[in-house]
Backbone of each chain as ProteinMPNN parsed JSONL, in Angstrom:
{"seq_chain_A": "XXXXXXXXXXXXXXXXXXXXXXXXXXXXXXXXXXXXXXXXXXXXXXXXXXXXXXXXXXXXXXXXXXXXXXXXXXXXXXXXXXXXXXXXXXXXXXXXXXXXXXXXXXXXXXXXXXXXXXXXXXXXXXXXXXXXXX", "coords_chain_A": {"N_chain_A": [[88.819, 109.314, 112.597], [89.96, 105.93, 111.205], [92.724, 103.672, 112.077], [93.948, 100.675, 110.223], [96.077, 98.475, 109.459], [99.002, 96.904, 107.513], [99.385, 93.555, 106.588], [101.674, 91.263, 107.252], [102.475, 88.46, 104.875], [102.649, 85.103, 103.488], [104.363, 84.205, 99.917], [104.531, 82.212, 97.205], [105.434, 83.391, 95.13], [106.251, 85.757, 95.832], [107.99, 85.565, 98.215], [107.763, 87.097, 100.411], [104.833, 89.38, 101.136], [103.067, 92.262, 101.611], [99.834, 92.793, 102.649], [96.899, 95.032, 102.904], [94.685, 95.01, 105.744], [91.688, 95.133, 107.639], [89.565, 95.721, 110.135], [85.92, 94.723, 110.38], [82.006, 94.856, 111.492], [79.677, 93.019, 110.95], [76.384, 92.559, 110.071], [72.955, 90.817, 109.576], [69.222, 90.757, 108.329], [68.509, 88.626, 110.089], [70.256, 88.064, 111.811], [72.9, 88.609, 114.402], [75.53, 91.3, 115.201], [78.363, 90.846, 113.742], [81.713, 90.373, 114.303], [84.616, 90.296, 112.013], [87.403, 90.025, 110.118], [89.49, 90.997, 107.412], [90.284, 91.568, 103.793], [91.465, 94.631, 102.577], [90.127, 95.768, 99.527], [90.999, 97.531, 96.726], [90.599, 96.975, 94.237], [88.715, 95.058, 93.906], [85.033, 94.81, 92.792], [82.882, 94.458, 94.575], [82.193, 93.779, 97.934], [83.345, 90.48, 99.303], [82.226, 87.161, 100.42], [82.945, 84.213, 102.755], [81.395, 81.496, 101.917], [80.547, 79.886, 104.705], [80.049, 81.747, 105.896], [77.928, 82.903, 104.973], [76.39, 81.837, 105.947], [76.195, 81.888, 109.042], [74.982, 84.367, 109.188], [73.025, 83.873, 108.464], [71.587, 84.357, 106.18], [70.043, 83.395, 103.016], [70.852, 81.401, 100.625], [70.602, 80.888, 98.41], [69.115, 82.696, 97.045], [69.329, 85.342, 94.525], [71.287, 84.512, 92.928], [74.582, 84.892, 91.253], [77.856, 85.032, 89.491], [81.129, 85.688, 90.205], [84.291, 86.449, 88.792], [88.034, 86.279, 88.332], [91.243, 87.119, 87.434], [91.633, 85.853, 83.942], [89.616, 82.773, 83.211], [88.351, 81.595, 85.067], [85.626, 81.025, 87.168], [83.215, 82.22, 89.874], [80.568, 80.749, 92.055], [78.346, 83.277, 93.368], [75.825, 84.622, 95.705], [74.135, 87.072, 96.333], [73.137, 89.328, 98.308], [72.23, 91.95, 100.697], [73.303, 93.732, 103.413], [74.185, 95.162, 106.768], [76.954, 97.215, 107.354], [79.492, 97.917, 109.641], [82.494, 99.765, 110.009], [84.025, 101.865, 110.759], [82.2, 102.549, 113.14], [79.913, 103.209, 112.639], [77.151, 102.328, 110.96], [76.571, 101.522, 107.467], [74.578, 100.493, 104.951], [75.739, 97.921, 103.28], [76.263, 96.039, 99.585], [76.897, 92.759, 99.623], [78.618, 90.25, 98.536], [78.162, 86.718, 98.872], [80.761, 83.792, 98.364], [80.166, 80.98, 96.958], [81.54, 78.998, 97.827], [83.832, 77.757, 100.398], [86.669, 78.06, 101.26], [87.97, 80.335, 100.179], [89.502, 84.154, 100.812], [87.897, 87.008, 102.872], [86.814, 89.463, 101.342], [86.769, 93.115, 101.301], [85.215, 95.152, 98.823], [84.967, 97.721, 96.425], [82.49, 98.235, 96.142], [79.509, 100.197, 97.719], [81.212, 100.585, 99.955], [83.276, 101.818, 99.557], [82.524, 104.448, 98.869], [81.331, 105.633, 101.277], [83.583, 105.872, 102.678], [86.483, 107.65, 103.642], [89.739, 106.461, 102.248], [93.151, 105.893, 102.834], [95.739, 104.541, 101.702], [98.853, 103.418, 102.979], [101.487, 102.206, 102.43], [103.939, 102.472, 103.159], [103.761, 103.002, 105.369], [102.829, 100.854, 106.53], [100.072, 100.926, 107.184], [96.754, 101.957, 107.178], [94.109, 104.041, 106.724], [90.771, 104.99, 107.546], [88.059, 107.239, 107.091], [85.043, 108.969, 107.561], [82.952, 109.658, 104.66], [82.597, 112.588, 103.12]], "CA_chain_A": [[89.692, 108.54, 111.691], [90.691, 104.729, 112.159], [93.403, 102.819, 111.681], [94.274, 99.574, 110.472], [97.411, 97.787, 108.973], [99.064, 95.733, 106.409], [100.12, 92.48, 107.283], [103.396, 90.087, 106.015], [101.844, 87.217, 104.414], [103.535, 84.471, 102.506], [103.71, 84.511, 99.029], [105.575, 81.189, 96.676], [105.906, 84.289, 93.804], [107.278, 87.149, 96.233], [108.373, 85.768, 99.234], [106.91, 88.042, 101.339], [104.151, 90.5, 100.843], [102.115, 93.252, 102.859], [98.272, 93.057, 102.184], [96.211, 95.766, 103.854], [93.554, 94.516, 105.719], [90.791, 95.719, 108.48], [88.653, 94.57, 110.947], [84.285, 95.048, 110.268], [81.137, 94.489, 111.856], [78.555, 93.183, 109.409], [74.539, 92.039, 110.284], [71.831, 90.932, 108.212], [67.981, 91.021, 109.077], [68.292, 87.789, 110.514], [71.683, 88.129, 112.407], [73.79, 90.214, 114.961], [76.681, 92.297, 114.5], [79.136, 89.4, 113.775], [83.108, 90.893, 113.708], [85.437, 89.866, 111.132], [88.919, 90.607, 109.329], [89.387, 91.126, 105.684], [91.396, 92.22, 102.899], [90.561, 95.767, 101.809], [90.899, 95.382, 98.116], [90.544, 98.575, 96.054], [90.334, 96.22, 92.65], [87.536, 94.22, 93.772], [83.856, 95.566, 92.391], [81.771, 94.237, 95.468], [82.919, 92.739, 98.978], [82.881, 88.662, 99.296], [82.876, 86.588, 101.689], [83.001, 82.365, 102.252], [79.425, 80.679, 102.164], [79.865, 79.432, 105.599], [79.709, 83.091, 106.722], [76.652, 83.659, 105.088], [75.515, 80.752, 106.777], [76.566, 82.394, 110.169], [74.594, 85.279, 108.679], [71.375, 83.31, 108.221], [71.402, 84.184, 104.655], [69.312, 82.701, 101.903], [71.968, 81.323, 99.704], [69.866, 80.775, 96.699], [68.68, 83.906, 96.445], [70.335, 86.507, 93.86], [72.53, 83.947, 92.226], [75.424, 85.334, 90.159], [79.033, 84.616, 89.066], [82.011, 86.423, 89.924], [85.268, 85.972, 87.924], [89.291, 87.105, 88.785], [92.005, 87.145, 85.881], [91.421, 84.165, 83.369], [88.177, 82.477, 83.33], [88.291, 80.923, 86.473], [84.44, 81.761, 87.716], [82.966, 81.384, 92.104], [79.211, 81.35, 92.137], [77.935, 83.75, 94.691], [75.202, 85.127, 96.112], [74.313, 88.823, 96.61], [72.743, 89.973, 100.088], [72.273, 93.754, 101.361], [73.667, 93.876, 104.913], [74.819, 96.327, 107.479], [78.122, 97.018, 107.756], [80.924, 98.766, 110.802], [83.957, 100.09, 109.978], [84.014, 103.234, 112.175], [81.37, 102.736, 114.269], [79.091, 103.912, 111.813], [76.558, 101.551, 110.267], [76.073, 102.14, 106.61], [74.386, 99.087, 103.944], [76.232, 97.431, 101.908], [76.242, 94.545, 99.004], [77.861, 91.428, 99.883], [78.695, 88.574, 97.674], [78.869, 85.457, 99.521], [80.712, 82.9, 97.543], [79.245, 79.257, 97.704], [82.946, 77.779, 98.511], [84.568, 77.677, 101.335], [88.31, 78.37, 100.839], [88.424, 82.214, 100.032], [89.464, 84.955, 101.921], [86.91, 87.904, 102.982], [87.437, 90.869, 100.34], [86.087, 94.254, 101.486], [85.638, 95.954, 97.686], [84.187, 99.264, 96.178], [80.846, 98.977, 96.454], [78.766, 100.84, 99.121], [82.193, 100.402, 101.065], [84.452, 103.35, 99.275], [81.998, 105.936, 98.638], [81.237, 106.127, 102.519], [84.821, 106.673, 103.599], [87.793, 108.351, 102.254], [90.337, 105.774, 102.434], [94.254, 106.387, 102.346], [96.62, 103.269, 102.142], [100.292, 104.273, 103.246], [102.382, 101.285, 102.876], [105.417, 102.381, 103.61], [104.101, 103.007, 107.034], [102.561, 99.671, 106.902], [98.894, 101.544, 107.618], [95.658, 102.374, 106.456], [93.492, 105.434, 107.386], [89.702, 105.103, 107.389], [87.607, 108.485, 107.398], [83.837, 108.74, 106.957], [83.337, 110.546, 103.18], [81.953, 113.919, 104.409]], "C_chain_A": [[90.07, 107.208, 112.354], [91.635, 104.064, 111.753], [93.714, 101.519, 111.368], [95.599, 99.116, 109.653], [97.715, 96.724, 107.768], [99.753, 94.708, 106.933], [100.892, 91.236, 106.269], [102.598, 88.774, 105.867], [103.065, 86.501, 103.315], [103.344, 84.486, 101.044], [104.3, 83.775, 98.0], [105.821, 82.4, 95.212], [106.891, 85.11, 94.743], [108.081, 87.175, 97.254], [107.471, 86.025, 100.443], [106.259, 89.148, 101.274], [103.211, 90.935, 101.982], [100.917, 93.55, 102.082], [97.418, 93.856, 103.021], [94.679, 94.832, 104.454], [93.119, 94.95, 107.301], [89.931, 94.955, 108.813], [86.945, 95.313, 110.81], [82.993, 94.406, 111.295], [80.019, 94.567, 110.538], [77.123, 92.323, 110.708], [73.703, 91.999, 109.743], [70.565, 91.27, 108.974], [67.867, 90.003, 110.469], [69.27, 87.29, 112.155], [71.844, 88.868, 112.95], [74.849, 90.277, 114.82], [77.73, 90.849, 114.654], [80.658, 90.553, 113.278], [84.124, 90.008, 113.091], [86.963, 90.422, 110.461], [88.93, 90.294, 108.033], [89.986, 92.0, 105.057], [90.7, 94.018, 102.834], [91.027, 96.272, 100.263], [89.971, 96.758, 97.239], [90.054, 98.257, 94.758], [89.445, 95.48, 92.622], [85.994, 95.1, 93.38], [83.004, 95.498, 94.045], [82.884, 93.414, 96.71], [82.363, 90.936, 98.598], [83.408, 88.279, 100.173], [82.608, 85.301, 101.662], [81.744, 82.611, 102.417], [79.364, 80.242, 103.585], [79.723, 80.695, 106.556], [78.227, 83.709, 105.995], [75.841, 82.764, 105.833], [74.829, 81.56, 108.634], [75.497, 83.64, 110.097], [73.309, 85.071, 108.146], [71.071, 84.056, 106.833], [70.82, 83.347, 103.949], [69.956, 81.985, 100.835], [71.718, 81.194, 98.191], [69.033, 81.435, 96.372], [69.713, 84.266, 95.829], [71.454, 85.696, 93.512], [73.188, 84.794, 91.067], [76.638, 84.666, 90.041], [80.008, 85.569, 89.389], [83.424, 85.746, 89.088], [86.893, 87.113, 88.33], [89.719, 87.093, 87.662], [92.16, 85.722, 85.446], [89.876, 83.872, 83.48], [87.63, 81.751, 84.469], [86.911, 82.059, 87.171], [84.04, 81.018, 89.219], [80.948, 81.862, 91.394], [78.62, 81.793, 93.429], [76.335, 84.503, 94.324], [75.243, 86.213, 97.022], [73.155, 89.287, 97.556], [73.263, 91.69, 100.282], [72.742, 93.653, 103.314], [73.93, 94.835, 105.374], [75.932, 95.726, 107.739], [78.856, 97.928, 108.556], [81.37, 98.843, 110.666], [84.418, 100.746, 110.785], [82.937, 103.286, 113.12], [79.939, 102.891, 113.479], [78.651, 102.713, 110.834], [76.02, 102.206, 108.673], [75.804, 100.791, 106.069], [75.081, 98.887, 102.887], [75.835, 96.314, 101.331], [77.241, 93.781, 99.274], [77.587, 90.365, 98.946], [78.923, 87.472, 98.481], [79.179, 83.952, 98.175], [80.12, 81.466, 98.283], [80.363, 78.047, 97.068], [82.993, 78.418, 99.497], [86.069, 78.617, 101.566], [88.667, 79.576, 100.445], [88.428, 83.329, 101.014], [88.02, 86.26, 102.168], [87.786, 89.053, 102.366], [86.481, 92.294, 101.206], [86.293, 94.808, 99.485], [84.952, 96.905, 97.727], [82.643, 99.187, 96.621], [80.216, 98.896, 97.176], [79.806, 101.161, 99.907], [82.872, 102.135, 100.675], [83.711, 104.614, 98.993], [81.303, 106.681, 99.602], [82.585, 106.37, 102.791], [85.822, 106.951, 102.286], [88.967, 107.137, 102.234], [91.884, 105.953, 101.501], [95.064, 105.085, 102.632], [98.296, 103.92, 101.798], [101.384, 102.79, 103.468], [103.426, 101.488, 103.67], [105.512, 102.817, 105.197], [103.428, 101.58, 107.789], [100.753, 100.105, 107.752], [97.74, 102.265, 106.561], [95.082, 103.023, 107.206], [91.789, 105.579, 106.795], [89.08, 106.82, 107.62], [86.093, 108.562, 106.674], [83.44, 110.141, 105.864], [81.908, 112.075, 103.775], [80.593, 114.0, 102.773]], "O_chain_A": [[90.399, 107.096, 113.535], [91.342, 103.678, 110.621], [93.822, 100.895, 112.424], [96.034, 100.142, 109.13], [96.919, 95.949, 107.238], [100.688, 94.91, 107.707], [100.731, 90.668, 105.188], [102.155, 88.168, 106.843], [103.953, 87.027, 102.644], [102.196, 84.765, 100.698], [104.945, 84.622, 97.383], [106.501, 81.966, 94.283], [108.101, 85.165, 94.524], [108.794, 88.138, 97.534], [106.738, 85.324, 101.142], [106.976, 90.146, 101.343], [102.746, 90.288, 102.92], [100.867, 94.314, 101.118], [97.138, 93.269, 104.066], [93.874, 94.207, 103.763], [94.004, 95.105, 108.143], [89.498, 93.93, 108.285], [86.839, 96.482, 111.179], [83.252, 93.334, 111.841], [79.665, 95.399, 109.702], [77.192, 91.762, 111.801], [73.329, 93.042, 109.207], [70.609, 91.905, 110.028], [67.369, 90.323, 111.549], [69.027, 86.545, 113.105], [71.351, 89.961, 112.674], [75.409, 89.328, 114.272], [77.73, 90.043, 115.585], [80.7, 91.284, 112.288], [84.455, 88.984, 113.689], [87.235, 91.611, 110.631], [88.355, 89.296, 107.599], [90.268, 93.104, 105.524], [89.534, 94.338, 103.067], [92.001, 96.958, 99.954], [88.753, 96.913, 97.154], [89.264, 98.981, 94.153], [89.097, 95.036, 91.528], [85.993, 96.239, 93.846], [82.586, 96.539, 94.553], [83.907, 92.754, 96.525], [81.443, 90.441, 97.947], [84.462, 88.578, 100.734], [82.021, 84.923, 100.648], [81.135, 83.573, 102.884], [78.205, 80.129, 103.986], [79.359, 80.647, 107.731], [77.603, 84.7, 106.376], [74.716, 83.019, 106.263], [73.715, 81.689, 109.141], [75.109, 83.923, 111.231], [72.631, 85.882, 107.515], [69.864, 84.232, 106.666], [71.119, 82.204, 104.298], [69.235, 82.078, 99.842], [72.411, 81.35, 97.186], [68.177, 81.107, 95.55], [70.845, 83.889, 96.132], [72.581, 86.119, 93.767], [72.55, 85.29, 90.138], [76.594, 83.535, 90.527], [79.784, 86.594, 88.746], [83.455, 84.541, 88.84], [86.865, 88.327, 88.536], [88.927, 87.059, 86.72], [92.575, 84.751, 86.079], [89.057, 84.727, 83.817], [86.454, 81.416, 84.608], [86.986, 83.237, 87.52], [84.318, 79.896, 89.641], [80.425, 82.743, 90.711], [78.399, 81.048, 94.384], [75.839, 84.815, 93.241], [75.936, 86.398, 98.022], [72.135, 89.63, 96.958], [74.304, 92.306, 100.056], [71.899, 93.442, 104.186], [74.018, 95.76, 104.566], [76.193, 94.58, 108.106], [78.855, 99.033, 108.013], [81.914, 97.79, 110.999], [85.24, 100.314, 111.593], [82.905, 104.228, 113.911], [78.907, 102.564, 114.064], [79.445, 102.169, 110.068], [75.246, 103.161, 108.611], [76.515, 99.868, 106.467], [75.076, 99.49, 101.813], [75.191, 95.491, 101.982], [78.414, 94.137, 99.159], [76.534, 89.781, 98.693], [80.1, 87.31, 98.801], [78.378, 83.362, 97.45], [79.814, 81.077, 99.41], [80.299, 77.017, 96.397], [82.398, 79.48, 99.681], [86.2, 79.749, 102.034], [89.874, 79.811, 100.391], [87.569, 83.471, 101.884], [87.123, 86.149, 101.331], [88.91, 89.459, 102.659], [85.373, 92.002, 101.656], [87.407, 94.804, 98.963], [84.295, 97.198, 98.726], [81.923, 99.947, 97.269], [79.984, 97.785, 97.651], [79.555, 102.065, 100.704], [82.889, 103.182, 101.323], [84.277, 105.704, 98.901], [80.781, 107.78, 99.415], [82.676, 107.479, 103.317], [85.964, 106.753, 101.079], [87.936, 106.557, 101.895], [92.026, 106.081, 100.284], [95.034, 104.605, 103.765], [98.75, 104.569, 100.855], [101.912, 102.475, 104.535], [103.77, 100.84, 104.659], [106.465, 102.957, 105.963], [103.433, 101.255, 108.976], [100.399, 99.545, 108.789], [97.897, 102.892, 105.513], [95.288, 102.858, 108.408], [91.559, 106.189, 105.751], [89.741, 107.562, 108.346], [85.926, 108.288, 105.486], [83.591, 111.324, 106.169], [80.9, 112.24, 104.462], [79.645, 114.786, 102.797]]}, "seq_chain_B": "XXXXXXXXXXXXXXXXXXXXXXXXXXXXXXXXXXXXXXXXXXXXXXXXXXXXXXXXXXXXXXXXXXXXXXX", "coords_chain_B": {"N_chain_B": [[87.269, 93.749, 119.403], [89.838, 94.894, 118.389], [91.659, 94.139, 120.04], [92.157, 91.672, 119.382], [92.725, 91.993, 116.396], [94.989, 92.969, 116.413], [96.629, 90.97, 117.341], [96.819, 89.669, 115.591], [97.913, 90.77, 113.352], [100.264, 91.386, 114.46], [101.061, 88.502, 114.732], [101.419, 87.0, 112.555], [102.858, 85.417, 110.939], [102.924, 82.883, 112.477], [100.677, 81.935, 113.038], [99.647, 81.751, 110.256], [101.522, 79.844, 109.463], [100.786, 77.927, 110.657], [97.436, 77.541, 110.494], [96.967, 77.836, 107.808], [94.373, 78.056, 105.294], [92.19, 77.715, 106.607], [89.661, 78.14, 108.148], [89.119, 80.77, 111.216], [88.871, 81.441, 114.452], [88.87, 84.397, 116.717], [89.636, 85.129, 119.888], [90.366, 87.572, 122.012], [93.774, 87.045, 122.529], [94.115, 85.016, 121.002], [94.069, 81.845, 119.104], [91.26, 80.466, 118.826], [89.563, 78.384, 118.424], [89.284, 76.656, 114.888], [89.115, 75.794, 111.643], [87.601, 74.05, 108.842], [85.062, 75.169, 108.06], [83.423, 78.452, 108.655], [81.233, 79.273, 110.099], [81.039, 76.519, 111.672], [83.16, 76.936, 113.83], [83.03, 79.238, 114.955], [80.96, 78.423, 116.179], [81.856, 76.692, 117.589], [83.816, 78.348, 119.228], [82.175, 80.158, 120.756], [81.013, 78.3, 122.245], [83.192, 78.176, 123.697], [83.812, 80.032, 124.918], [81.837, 81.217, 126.015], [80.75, 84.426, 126.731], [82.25, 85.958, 124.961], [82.515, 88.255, 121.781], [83.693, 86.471, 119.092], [86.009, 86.934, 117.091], [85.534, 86.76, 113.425], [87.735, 85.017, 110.554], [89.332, 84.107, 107.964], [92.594, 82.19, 106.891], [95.057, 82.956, 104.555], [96.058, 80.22, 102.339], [99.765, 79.879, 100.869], [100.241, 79.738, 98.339], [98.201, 81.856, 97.831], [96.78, 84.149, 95.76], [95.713, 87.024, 95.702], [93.551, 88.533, 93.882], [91.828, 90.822, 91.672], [88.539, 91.027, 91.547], [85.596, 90.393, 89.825], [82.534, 91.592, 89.48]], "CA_chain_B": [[88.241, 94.221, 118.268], [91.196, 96.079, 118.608], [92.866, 93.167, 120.629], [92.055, 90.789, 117.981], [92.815, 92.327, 115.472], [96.674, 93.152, 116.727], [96.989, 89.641, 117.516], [96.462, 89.004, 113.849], [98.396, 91.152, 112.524], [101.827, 90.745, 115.24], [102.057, 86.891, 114.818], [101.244, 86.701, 111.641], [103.75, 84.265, 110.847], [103.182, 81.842, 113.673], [98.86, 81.793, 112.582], [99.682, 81.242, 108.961], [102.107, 78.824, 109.268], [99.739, 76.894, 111.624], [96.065, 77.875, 110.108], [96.775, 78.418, 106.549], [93.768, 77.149, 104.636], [91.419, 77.24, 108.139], [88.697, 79.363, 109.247], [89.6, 80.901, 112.917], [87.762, 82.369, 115.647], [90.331, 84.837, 117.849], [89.082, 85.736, 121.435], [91.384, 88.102, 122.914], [95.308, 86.975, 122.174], [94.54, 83.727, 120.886], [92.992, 81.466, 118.299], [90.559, 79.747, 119.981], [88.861, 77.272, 117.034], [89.751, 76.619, 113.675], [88.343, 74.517, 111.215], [86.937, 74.348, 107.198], [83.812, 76.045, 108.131], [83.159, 79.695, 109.229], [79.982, 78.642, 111.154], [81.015, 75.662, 112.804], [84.286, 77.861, 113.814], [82.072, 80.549, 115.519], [79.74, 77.652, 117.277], [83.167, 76.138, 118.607], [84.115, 79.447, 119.981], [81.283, 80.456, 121.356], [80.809, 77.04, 123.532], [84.697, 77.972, 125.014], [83.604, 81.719, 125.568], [80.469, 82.452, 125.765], [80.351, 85.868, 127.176], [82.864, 86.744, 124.335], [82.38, 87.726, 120.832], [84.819, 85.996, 118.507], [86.607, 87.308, 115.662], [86.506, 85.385, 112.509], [88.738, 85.581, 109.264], [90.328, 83.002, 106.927], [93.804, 82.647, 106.505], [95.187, 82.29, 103.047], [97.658, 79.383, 101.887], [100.963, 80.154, 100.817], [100.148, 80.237, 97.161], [97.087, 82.667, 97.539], [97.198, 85.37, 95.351], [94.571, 87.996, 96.204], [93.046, 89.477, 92.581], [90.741, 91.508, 91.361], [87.061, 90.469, 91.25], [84.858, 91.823, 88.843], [81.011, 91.036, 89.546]], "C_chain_B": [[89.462, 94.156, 118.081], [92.205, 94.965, 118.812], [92.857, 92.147, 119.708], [92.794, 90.744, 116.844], [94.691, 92.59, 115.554], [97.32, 91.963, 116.739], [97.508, 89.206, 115.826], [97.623, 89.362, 113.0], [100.038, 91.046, 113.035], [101.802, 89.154, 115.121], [101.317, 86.494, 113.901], [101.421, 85.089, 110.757], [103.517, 83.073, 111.155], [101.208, 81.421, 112.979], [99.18, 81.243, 110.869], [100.292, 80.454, 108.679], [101.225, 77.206, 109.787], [98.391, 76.435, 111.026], [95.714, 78.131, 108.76], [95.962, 77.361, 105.926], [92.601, 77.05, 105.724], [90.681, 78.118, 107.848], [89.037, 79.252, 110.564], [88.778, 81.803, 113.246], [89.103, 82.749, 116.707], [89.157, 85.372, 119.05], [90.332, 86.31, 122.221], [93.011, 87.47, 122.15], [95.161, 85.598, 121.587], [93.703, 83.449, 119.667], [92.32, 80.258, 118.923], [89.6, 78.664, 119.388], [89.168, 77.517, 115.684], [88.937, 75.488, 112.968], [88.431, 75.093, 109.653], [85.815, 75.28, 107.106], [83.731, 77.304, 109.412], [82.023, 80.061, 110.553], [80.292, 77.543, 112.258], [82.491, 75.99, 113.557], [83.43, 78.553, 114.965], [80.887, 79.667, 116.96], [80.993, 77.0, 118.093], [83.356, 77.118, 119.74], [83.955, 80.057, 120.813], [81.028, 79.69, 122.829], [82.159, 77.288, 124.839], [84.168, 79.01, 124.974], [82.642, 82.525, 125.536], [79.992, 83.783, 125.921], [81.45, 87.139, 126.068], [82.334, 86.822, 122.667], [83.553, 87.758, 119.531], [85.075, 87.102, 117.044], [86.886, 86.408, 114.525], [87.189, 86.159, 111.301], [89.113, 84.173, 108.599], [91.886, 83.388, 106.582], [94.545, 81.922, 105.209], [96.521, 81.216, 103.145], [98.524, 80.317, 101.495], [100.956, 80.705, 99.184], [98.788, 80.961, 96.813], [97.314, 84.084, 97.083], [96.246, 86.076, 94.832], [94.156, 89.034, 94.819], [92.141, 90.254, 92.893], [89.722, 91.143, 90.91], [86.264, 91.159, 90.347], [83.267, 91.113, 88.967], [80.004, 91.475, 88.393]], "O_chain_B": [[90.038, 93.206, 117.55], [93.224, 94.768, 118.149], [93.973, 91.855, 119.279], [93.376, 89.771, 116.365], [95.437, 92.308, 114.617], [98.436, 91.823, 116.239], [98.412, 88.56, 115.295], [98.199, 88.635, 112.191], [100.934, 90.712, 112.26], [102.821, 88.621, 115.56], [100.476, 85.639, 114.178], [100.704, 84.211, 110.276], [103.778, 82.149, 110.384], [100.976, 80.317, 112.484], [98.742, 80.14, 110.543], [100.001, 79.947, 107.596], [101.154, 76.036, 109.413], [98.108, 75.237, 110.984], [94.604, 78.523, 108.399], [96.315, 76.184, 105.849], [91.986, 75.994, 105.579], [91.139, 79.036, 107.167], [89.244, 78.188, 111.147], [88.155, 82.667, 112.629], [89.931, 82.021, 117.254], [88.058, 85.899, 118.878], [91.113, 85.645, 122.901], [93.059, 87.657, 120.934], [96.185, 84.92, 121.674], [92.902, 84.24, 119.17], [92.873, 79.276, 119.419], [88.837, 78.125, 120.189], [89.319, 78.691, 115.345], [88.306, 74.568, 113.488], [89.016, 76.101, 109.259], [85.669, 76.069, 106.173], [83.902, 77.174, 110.624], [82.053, 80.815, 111.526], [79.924, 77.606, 113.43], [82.999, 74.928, 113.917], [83.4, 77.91, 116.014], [80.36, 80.038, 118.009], [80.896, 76.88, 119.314], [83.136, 76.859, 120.923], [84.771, 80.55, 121.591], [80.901, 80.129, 123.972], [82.261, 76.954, 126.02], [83.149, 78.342, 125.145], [82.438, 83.709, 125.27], [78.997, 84.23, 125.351], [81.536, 88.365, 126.141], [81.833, 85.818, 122.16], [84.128, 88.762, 119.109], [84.331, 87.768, 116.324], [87.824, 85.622, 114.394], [87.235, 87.368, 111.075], [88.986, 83.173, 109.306], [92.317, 84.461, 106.16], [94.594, 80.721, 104.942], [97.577, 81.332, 103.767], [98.26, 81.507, 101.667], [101.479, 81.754, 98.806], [98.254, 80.768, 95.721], [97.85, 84.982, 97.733], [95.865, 85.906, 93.673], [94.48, 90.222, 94.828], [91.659, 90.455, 94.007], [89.764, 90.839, 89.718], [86.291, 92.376, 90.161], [83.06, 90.028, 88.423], [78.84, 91.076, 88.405]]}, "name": "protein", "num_of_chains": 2, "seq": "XXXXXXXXXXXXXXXXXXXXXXXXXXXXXXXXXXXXXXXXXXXXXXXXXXXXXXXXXXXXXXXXXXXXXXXXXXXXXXXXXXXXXXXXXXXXXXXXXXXXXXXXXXXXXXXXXXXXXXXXXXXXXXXXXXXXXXXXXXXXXXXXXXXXXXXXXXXXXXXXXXXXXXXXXXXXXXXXXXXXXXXXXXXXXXXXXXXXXXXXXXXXX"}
């Protein structure tokens, strides 16, 4: 089992809010294990991450063009890459969206990610509890 | 990792007030390059520590408010 935490971020609606977020190892064909920090967002469909990390990630960027979209119509155009990814030690593949801005944070979301581990988020202890899905 | 990653999350405050809007590279207790780009962040980093490997992340502005993506 591993742990990671939620952390106090600013927020001009709430003040102050606690966003869970965890640290990964990701690697493409081209790339080595590169470590990172990122949200772990249960509402997102797919992880994403900036464009200059797929860069870092010798990625193709104009392969597998798509669109993602949040609430409203406000659309990012990314590109969708198969990588390896570390959470526990344990390399399993996932899809990655890399958007093609800059300026966004790294999402961990559902897919490939949550149906390898069990994942328990415990705010009120300010902690998250990784566990690989048996 | 580990040490990185604590860093991040104990001086929260002090990194986001500083870095909000940045890409950062942490090595051990610190942030050790910053910038717009995730890549040229990581090649900074690298040049001060070569035998280490950096941690990157983005840290959100003040009015970033973390949705739900739908692909």
């Amino acid at each position: 089992m591993h742990e990671f935490d939620y952390r106090e971020e600013d927020s001009k609606i709430f003040g102050k809010v606690l966003r869970p977020v965890i640290t990964a190892e990701v690697k493409s064909e081209k790339s080595g294990w590169q470590p990172f920090i990122a949200y772990i967002d249960s509402g997102a469909d797919i992880s994403i991450a900036p464009k200059s990390f797929g860069e870092v990630l010798k990625l193709d960027l104009l392969q597998n063009l798509s669109e993602v979209k949040g609430i409203g119509d406000a659309r990012i155009p990314i590109s969708i890459h198969k990588v390896d990814m570390k959470i526990n030690g344990k390399p399993v593949e996932v899809k990655l969206a890399i958007a093609l801005i800059d300026k966004i944070p790294y999402l961990l979301g559902r897919a490939d990610v949550f149906k390898n581990y069990s994942i328990l988020f415990r705010e009120s202890m300010k902690k998250i509890f990784f566990e690989d899905e048996k | 990792m580990k040490e990185e990653f604590e860093f991040y999350i104990k001086h929260s405050s002090e990194i986001n007030k500083q870095f909000g809007g940045k890409h950062i590279a942490i090595v051990g207790h610190k942030v050790v390059a910053s910038g717009d780009s995730a890549a040229e962040v990581l090649k900074s980093a690298k040049k001060k520590y070569p035998d280490k490997k950096p941690v990157l992340t983005y840290v959100p502005e003040k009015d970033t408010l973390v949705l739900i993506f739908d692909a």
